[in-house]
Structure formats: C-alpha cells, structure tokens
GUKEBA-605586 format. One record per residue (C-alpha): x, y, z; residue number from 1; residue in three letters. Coordinates in Angstrom, 1 decimal, padded with zeros to 4 digits. Each point is the difference from the previous one (the first is absolute). Layout:
! residues N
+--------+--------+--------+-----+-----+
!   east !  north !     up !   i !  aa !
+--------+--------+--------+-----+-----+
!      X !      Y !      Z ! NUM ! ala !
...
+--------+--------+--------+-----+-----+
END
This chain:
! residues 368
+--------+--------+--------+-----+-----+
!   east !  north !     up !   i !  aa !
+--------+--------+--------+-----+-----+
!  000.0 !  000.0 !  000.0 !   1 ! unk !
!  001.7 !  003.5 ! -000.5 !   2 ! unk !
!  000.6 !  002.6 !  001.9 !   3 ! unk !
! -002.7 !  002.5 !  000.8 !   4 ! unk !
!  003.1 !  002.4 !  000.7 !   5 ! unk !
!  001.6 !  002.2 ! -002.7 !   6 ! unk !
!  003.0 ! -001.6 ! -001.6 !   7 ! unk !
!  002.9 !  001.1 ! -001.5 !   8 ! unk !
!  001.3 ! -002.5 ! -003.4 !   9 ! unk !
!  002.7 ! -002.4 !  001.5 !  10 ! unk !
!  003.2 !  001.3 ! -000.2 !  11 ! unk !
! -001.0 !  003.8 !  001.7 !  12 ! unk !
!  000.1 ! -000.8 !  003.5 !  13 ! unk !
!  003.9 ! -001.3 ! -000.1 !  14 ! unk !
!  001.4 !  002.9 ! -001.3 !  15 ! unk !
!  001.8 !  002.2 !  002.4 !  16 ! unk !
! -001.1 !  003.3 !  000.5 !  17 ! unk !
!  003.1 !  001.9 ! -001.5 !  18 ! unk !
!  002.0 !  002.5 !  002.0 !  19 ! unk !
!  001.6 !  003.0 ! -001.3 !  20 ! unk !
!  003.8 !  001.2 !  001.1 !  21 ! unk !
! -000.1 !  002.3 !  003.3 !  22 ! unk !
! -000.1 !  003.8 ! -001.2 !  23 ! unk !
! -000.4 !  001.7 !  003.7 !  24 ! unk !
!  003.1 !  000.8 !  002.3 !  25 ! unk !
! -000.4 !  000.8 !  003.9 !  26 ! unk !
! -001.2 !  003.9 !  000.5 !  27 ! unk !
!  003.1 !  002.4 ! -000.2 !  28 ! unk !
!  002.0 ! -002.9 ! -001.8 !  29 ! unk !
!  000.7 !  001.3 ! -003.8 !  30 ! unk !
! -001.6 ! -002.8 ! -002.7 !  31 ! unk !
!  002.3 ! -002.1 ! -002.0 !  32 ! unk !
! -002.1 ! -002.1 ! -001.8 !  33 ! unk !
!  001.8 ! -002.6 ! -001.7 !  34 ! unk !
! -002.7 ! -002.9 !  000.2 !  35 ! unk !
! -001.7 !  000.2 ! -003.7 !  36 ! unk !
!  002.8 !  000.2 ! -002.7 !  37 ! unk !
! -001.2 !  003.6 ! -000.7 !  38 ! unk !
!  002.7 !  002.0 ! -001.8 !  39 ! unk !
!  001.4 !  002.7 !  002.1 !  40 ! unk !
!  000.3 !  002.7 ! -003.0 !  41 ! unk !
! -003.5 !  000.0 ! -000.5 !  42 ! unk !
! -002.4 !  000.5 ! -002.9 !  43 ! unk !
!  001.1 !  001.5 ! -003.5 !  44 ! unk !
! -000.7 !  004.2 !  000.0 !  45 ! unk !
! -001.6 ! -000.9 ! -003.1 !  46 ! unk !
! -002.9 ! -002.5 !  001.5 !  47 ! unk !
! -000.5 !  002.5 !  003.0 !  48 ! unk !
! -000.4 !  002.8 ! -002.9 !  49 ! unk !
! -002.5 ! -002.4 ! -002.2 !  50 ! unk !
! -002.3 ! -000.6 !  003.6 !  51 ! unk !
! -000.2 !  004.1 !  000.7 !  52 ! unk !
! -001.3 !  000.5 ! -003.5 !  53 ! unk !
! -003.1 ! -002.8 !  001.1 !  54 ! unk !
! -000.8 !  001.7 !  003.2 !  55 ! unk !
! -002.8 !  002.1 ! -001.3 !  56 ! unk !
! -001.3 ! -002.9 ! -002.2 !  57 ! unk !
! -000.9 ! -002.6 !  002.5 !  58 ! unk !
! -003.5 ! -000.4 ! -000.7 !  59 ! unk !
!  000.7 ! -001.5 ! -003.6 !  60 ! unk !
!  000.6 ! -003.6 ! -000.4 !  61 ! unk !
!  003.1 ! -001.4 ! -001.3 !  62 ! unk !
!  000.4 ! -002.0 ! -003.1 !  63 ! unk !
! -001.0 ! -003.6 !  000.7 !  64 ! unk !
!  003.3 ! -001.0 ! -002.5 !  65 ! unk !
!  002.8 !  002.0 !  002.0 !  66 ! unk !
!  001.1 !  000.9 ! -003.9 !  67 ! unk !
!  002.5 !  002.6 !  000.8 !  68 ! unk !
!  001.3 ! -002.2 !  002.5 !  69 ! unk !
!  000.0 ! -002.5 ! -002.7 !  70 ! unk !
!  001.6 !  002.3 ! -002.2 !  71 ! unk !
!  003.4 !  000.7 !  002.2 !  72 ! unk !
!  000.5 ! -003.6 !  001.0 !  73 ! unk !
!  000.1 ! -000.7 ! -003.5 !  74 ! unk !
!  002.1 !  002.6 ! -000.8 !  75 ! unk !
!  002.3 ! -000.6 !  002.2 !  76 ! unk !
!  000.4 ! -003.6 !  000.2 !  77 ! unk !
! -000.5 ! -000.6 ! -003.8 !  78 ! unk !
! -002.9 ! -001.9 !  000.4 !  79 ! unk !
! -003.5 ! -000.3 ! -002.2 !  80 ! unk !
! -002.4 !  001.6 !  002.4 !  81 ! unk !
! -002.4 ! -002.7 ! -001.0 !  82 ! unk !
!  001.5 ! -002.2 !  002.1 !  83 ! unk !
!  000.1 !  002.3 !  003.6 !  84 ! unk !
! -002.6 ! -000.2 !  002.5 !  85 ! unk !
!  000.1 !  002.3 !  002.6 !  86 ! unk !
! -001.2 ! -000.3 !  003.9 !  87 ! unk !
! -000.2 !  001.4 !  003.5 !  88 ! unk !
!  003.0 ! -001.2 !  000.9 !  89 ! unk !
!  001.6 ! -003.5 ! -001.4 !  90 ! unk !
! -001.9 ! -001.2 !  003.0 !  91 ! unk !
! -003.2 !  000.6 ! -001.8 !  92 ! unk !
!  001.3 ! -001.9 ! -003.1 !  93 ! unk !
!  000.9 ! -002.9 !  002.2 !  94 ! unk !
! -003.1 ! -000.5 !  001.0 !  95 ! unk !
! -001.5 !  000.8 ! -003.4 !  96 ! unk !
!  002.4 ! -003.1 ! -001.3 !  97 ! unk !
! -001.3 ! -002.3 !  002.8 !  98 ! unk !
! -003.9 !  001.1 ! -000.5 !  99 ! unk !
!  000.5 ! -000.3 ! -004.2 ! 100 ! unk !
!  001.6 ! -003.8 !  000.8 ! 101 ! unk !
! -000.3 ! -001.3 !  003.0 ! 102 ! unk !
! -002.8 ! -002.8 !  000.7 ! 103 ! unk !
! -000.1 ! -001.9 !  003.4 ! 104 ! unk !
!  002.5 ! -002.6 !  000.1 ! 105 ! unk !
!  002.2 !  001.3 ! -002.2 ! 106 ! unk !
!  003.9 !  000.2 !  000.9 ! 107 ! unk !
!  001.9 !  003.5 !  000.7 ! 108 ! unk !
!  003.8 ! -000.7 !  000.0 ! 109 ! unk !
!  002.5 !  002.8 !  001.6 ! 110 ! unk !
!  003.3 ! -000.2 !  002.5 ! 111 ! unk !
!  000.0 !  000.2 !  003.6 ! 112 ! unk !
!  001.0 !  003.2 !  000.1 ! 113 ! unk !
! -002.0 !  001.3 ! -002.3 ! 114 ! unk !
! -002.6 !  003.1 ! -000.4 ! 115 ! unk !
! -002.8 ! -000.8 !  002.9 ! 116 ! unk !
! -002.7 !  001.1 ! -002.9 ! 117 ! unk !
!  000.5 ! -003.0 ! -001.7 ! 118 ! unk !
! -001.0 ! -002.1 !  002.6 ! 119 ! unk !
! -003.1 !  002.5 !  000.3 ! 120 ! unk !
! -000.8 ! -000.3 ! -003.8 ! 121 ! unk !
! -000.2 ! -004.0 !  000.4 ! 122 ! unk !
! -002.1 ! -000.1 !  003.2 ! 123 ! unk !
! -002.2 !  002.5 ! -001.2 ! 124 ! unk !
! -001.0 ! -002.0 ! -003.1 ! 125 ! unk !
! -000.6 ! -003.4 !  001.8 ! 126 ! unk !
!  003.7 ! -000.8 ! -001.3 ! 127 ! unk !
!  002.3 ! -002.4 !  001.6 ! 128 ! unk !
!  003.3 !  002.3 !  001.0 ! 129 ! unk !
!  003.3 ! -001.7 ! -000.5 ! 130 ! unk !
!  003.0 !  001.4 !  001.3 ! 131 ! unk !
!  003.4 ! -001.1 ! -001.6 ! 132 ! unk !
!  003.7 ! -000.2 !  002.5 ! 133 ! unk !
!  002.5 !  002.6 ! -001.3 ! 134 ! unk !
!  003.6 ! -000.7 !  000.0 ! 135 ! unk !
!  001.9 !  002.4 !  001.4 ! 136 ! unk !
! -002.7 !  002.6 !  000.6 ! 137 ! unk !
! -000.7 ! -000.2 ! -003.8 ! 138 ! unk !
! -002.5 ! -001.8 ! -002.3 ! 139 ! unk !
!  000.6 ! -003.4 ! -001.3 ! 140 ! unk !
! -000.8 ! -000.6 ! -003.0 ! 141 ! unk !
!  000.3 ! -004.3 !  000.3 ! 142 ! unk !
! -002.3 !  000.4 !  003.0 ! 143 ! unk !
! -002.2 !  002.0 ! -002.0 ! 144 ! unk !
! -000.8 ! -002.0 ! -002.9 ! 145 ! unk !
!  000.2 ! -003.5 !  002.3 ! 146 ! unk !
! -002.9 !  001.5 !  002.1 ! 147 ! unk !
! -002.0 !  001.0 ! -003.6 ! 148 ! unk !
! -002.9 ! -002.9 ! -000.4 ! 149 ! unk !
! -003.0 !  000.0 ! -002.6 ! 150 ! unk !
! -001.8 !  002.0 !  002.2 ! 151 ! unk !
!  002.7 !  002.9 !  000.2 ! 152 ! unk !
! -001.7 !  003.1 ! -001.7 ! 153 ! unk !
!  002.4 !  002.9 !  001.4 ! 154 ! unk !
!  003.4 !  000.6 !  001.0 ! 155 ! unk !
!  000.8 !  003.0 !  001.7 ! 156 ! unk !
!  003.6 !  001.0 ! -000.1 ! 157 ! unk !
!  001.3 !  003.3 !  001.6 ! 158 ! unk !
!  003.2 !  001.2 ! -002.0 ! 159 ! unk !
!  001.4 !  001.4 !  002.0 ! 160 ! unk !
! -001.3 ! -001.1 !  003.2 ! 161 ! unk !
! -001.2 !  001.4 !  003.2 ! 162 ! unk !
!  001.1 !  000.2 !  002.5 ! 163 ! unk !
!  003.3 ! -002.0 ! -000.8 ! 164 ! unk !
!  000.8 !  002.2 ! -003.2 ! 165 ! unk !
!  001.3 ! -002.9 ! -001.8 ! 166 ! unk !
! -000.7 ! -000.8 ! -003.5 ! 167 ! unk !
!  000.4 ! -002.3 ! -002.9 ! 168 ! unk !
!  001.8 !  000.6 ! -003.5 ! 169 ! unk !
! -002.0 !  000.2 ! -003.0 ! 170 ! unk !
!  001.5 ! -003.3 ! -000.9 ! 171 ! unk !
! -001.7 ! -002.1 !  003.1 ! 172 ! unk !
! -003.4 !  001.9 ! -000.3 ! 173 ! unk !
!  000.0 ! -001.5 ! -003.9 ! 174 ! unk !
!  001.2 ! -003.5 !  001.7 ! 175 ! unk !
! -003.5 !  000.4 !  001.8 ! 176 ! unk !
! -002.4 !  001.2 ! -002.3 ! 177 ! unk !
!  001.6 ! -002.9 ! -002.3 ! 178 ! unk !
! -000.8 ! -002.5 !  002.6 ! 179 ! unk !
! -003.7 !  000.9 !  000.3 ! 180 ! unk !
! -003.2 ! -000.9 ! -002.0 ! 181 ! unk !
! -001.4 !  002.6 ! -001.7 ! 182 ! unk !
! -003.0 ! -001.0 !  001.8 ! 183 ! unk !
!  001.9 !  002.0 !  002.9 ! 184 ! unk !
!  000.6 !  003.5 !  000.3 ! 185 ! unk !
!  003.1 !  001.7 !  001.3 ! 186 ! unk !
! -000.1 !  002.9 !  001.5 ! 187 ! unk !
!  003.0 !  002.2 !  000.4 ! 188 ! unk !
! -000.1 !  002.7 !  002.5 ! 189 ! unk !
!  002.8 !  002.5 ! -000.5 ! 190 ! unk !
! -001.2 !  003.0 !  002.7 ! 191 ! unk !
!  003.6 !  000.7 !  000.5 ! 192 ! unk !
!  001.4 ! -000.4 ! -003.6 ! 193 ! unk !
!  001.1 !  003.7 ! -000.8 ! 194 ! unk !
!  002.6 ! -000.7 !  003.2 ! 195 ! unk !
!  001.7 ! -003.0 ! -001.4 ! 196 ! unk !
!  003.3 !  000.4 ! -001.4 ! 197 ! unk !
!  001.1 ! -003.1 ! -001.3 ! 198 ! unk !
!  000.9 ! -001.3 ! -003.3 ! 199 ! unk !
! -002.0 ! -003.0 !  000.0 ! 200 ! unk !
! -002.6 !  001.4 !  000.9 ! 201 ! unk !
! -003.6 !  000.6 ! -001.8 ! 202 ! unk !
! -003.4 !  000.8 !  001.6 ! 203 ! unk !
! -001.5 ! -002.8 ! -002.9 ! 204 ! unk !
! -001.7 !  002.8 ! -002.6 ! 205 ! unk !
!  001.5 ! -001.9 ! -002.9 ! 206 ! unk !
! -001.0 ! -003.5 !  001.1 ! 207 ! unk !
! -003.3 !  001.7 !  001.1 ! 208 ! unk !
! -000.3 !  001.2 ! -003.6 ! 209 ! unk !
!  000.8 ! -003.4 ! -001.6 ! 210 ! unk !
! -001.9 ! -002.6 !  002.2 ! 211 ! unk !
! -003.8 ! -000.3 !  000.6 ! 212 ! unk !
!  000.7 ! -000.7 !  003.4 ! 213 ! unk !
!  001.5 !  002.6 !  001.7 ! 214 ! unk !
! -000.8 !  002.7 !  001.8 ! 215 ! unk !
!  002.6 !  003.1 !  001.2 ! 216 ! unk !
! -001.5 !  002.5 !  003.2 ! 217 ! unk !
!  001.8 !  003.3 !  000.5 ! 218 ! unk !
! -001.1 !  002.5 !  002.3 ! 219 ! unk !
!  000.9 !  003.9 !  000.5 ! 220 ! unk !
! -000.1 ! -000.3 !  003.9 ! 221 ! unk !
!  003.6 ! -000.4 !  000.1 ! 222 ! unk !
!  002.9 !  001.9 ! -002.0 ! 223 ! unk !
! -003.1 !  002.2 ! -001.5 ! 224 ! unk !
! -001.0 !  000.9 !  003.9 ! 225 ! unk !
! -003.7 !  000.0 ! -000.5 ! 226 ! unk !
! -000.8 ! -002.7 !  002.3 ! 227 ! unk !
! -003.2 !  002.8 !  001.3 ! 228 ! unk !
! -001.5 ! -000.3 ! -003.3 ! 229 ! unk !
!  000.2 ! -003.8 ! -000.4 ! 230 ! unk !
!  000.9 ! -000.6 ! -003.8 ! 231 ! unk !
!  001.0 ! -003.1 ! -001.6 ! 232 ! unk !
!  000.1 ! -001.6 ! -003.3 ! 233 ! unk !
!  000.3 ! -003.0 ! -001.8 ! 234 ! unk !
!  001.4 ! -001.5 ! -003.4 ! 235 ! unk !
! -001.0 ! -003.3 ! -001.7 ! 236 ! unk !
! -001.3 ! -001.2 ! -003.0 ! 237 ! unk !
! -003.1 !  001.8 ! -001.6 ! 238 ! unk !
! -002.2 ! -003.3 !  000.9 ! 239 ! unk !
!  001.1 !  000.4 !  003.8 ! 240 ! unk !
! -000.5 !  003.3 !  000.1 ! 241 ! unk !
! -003.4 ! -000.1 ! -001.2 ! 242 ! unk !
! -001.0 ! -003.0 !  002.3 ! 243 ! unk !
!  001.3 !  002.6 !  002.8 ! 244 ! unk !
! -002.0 !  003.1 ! -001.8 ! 245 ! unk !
! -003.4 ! -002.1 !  000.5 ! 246 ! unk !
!  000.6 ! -000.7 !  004.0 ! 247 ! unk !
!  001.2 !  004.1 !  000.7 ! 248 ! unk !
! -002.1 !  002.4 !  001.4 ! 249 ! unk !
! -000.8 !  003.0 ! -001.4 ! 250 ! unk !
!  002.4 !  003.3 !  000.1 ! 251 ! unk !
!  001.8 ! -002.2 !  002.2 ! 252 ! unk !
!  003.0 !  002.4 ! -000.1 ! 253 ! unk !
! -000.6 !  003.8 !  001.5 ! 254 ! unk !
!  000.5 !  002.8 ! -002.4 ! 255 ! unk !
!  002.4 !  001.5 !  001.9 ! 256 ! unk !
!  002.3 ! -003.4 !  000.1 ! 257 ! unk !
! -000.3 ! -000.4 ! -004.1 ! 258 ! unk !
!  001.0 !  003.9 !  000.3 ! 259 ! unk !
!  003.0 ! -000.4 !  001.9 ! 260 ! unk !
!  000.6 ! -003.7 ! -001.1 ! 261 ! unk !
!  000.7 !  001.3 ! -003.7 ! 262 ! unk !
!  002.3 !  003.0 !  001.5 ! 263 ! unk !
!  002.2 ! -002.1 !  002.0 ! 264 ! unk !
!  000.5 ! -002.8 ! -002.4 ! 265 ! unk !
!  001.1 !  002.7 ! -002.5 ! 266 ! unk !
!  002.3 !  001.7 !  003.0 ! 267 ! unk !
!  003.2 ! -002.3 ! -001.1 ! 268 ! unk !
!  002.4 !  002.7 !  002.2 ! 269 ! unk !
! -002.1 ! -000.4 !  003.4 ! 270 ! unk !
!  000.3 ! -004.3 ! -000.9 ! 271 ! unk !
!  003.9 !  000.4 ! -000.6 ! 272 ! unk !
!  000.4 !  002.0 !  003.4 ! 273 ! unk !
! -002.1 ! -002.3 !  001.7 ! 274 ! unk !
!  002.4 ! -003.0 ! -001.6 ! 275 ! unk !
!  003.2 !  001.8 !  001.1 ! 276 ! unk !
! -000.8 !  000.4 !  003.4 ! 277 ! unk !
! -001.3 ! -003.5 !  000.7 ! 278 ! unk !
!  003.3 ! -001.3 ! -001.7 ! 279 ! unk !
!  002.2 !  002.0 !  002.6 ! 280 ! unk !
! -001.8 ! -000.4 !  003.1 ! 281 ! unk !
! -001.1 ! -003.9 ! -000.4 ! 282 ! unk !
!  003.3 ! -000.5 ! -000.4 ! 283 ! unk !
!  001.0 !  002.5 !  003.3 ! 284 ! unk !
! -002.2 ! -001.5 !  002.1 ! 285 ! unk !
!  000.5 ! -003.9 ! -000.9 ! 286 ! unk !
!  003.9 !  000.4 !  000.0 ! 287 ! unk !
! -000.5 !  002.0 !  003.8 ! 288 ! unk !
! -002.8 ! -002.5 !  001.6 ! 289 ! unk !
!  002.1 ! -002.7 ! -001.2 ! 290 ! unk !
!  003.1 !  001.7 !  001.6 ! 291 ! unk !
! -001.8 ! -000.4 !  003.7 ! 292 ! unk !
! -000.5 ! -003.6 ! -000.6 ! 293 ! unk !
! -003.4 ! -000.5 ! -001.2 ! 294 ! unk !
! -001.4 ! -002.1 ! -003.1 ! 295 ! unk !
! -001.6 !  002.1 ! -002.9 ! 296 ! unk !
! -001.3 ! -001.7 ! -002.6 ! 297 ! unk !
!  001.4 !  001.3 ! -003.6 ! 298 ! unk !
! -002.7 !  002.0 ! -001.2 ! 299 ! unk !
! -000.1 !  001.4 ! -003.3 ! 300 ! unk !
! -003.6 !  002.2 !  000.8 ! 301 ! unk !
! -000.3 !  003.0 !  002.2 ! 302 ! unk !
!  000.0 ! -001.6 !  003.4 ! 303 ! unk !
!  002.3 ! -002.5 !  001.7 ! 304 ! unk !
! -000.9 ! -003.0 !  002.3 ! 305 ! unk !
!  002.0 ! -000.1 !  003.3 ! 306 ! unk !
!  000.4 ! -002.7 !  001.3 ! 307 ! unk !
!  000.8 !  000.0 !  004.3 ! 308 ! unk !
!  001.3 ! -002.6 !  003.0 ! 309 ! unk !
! -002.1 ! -002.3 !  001.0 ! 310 ! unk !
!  000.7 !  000.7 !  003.5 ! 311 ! unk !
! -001.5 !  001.8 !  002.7 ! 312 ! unk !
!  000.9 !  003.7 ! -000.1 ! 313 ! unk !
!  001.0 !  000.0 ! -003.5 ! 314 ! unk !
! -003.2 ! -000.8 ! -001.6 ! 315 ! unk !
! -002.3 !  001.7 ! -003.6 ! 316 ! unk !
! -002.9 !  000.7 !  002.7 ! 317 ! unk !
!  002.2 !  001.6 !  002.7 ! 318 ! unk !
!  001.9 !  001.6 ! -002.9 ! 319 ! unk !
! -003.4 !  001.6 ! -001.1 ! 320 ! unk !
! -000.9 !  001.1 !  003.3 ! 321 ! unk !
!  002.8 !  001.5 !  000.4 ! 322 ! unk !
!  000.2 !  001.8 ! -003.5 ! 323 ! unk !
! -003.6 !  001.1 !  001.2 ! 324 ! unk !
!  001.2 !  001.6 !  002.7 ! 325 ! unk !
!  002.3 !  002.2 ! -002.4 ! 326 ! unk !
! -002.9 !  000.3 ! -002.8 ! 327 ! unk !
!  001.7 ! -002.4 ! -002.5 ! 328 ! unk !
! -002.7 ! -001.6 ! -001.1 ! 329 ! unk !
!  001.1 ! -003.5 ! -001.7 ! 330 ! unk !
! -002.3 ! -003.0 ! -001.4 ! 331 ! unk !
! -000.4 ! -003.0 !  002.0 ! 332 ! unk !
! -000.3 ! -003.0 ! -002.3 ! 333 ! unk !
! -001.4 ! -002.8 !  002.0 ! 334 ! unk !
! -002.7 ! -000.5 ! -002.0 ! 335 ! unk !
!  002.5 ! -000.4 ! -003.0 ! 336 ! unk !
!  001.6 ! -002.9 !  001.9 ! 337 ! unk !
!  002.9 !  002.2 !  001.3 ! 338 ! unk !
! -000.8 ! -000.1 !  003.9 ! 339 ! unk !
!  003.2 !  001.8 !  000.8 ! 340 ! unk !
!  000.6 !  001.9 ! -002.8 ! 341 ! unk !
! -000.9 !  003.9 ! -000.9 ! 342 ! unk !
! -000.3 !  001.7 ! -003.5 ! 343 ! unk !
!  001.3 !  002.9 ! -000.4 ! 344 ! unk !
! -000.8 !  002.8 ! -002.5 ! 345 ! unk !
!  002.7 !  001.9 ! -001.9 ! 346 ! unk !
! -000.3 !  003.5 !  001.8 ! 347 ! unk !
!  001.6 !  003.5 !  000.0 ! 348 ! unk !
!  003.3 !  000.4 !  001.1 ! 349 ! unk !
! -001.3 !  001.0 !  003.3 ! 350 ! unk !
! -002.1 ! -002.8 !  000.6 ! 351 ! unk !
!  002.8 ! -002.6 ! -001.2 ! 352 ! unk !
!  002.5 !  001.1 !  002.1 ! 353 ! unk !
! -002.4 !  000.1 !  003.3 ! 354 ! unk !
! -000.9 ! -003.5 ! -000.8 ! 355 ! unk !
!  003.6 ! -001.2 !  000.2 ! 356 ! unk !
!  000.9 !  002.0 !  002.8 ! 357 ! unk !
! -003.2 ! -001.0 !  002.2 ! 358 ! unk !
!  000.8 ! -003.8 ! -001.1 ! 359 ! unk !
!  004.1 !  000.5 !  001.2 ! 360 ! unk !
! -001.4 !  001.5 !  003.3 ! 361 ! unk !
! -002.5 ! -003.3 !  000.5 ! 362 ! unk !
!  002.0 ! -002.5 ! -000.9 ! 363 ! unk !
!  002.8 !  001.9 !  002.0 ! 364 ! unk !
! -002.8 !  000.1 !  003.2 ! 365 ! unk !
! -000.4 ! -003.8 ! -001.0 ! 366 ! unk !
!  003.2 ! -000.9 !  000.6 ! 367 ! unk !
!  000.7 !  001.6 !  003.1 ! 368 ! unk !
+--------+--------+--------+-----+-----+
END
C-alpha cells in the first residue's frame, strides 16, 4: 500500500544538503576569504561597464538564446556558436545533462575526489552514483573505464580538479572517451582551464567537436570573477546541444550576466593579468607551505590543497580555527574525502603571505 505521505522520487533524500566555504571572520577581525576559488583581481572594467548601462532597463526581459553571449564565446574560442549552450552557472548545465539523460538505475561514473555536483546530478535523477579511486589525488583512467557497465550513461570528469587541482593530458582524456560506448557520455568539466599552463594540456573543445559523445562545461565564476552573476556555458555537438535546449528554462541567463558575460570574454588583458598572478603566487605559496613541512598537492588551478599532521595539535580543523581567529578563511574539504586537509584560494599578496605566516606561528605553537 503506498504512502499517504508526500514523497520525494528515490534518490532525493540521500543527497547531502551542500555547504558553501565560510565567508564571515570574528567582528574586528579583517576578511580573507580564501574558501571559494574566487579570483582576487576581480571582474573585467569592461563587464562592470556592460552591467551599469542595464541598470535603468531592468524591467525588460533578456533574450531567451544568451546570443551575444553566444557571440563572444565563439569569437573567442573559434567555435560555431551553434554548438554553445549557455547556463546559470555550469552547475545548471550539470543538472540539465542529468535531467536530459538520466533514468533511474542508470550509472553515473566520476573519481573520489571529484565535484560533489556529480553525485547530486545522479541522486537526483534516480541514478545509481559510482565513485572511482584516484591515484595519487588524480583521476584514473583504468579505474574509470573498469567501473563503466552497460548501464553507464555519464561520466563526469573535472579537468582540472577540485579541490586537488590535478589534471589529466589531452592524451589520457582521449584514452577514456576511446574506452567508452558511445551509448555513454563524457562530460569534461574544465572550471579552471584558463589557469592551466601545461603543454599537454587541452580543456577537450576539439574532441568535443569531433565525437557525438562529449560534452565540455566552462564557467565565468573563476578567472572571469563573476561568480555573483552565475554564468556558465557549454559546447558539444549540435544534437546535444539541442537535447539540452528542450530541458532549459526560459531566459535562464540574466541580462545583466549575457551583458557582462560578452564584455569579459572579449577582456583578453584582464584574463592575462589574472594568469600572471596566479602563475607567481601558486608557485609562492606552494614552494613556502612546503618549506614548513606540510604536504600540498600540485595543483595546476587557482587553489592548492594542504595537506596537515595527523596529530593532535597539528590538525586541518584546529588549523582552521585558528586561521579563523586571524580572518583567513580556508575551505574545509571533508566532504571531498580530505578529512585533514584545507583548500586554499590563490589570494592577494596580502592574504598569501598572512596565510603562511599564521600557519608558521601554529605549527610553531604546535610544537612547543
């Protein structure tokens, strides 16, 4: 007999409610908030220009295609805009993936470590979640395609991740999509891309442009710094696309975040200066960290995972109390499967060097 009780579908109930970074500090304490892989330079002139011209247009509606955003992702990417989607937020489109292709029982492969959306996106739909072991903090691409069964319909690979900032060359992500019936989709999510600096390194647009089952997520939260106005977009073939098109809501994207959206994917000199000081302080802060004894995980994103003792005194959650305490606010990454382990944002000057000296001073109280 069922249930006279309202029901949510199976799957709903397991999810975890998820729980932002910390963005307070104790009263009188100055905010460092280095908990949500925010850029410290901030949005383009350019966007913040494109979002004052809207302000006395608010009660118009946007256009339901996002066509100037289209337009300057196309531009400048080189891609046919025919095949872009645009969302609010690559969260949206993750779930737009799951709700286009997802039917309960279906599998939804991604690494331990991985994005704690995808698990959302499988629950959500009824879908079984399967989570992959990493080597090394980074995807495995054997232990990928060993867990893939008939009843795999998505993979969801973050390249680069978070929080570990590891990544895979362009070479293994085509060793996985090889490996996988076109019956499954792959779906790379490259947030961080614009940071990477590696040779061998590709966020998958030209295998997303040759395969029919493949999917690339970017967003504009990160090196764009418009994280407030929640913009993300997609590229695939034009059949995914429109199989995403007939599950999107309507003017799903804001006018003013097409507006700025087009200005700050045009604003190539804000990008490079954004990329130039994420090179040199990354770098800074994992040579220093590293210099007081603690593990960081080689990240190639703007954030680094630090890694502390697990002993008393010396551990990630009295580490973040006591950051607290200064108003460095870091990420704690439990729910990632790092119990003591904190992410760390790629801040200011300022903020960098407090971080290192607060850490010198606990692990220095610590000790004695």
């Amino acid at each position: 007999m069922s249930s006279s009780r309202l029901q949510p579908k199976p799957g709903v109930m397991d999810i975890d409610i998820y729980v932002p970074g910390k963005s307070s500090a104790p009263a009188g304490v100055k905010l460092h908030k280095l908990s949500s892989n925010e850029t410290p330079l901030g949005p383009s002139p350019a966007a913040q220009d494109a979002i004052a011209v809207l302000a006395g247009k608010l009660e118009l509606y946007p256009d339901g295609s996002a066509a100037e955003l289209k337009r300057a992702i196309a531009e400048v990417h080189g891609l046919n805009a025919e095949n872009l989607i645009c969302g609010n937020g690559s969260d949206e489109l993750l779930s737009l993936i799951g709700s286009a292709y997802l039917q309960p029982g279906d599998e939804v492969v991604f690494t331990e470590h991985g994005f704690l959306m995808y698990r959302i996106v499988a629950l959500s739909n009824s879908a079984v979640p399967v989570t992959v072991p990493e080597t090394d903090e980074r995807a495995d691409v054997d232990a990928i395609l060993a867990a893939v069964t008939d009843r795999t319909r998505v993979v969801f690979l973050a390249n680069p991740n978070n929080p570990t900032g590891t990544y895979l060359p362009i070479d293994e992500v085509r060793r996985l999509h090889s490996g996988l019936p076109a019956s499954t989709l792959l779906v790379l999510d490259a947030a961080y891309a614009e940071y990477v600096r590696r040779n061998d390194y590709e966020s998958g647009m030209e295998l997303a442009a040759s395969a029919g089952n493949v999917i690339v997520t970017r967003t504009f939260s990160k090196i764009h710094g418009l994280a407030a106005l929640r913009i993300g977009w997609a590229y695939a073939s034009r059949e995914i696309i429109q199989t995403l098109e007939r599950v999107r809501g309507p003017f799903n994207v804001n006018a003013l975040a097409i507006a700025a959206g087009a200005a700050a994917m045009r604003d190539r000199s804000h990008i490079d200066r954004s990329i130039e000081h994420n090179d040199k302080w990354l770098t800074w802060l994992t040579g220093e960290l590293e210099s007081l004894g603690l593990r960081v995980t080689p990240s190639v994103g703007n954030f680094i995972l630090i890694h502390f003792p697990d002993e008393a005194g010396k551990s990630a959650k009295e580490a973040d109390a006591f950051l607290t305490q200064r108003g460095l606010i870091l990420r704690a990454v439990t729910g990632y499967g790092f119990p003591n382990a904190l992410r760390m944002t790629v801040g200011l000057e300022e903020s960098n060097q407090a971080v290192v000296d607060a850490l010198k001073d606990f692990l220095a109280k610590a000790g004695g």
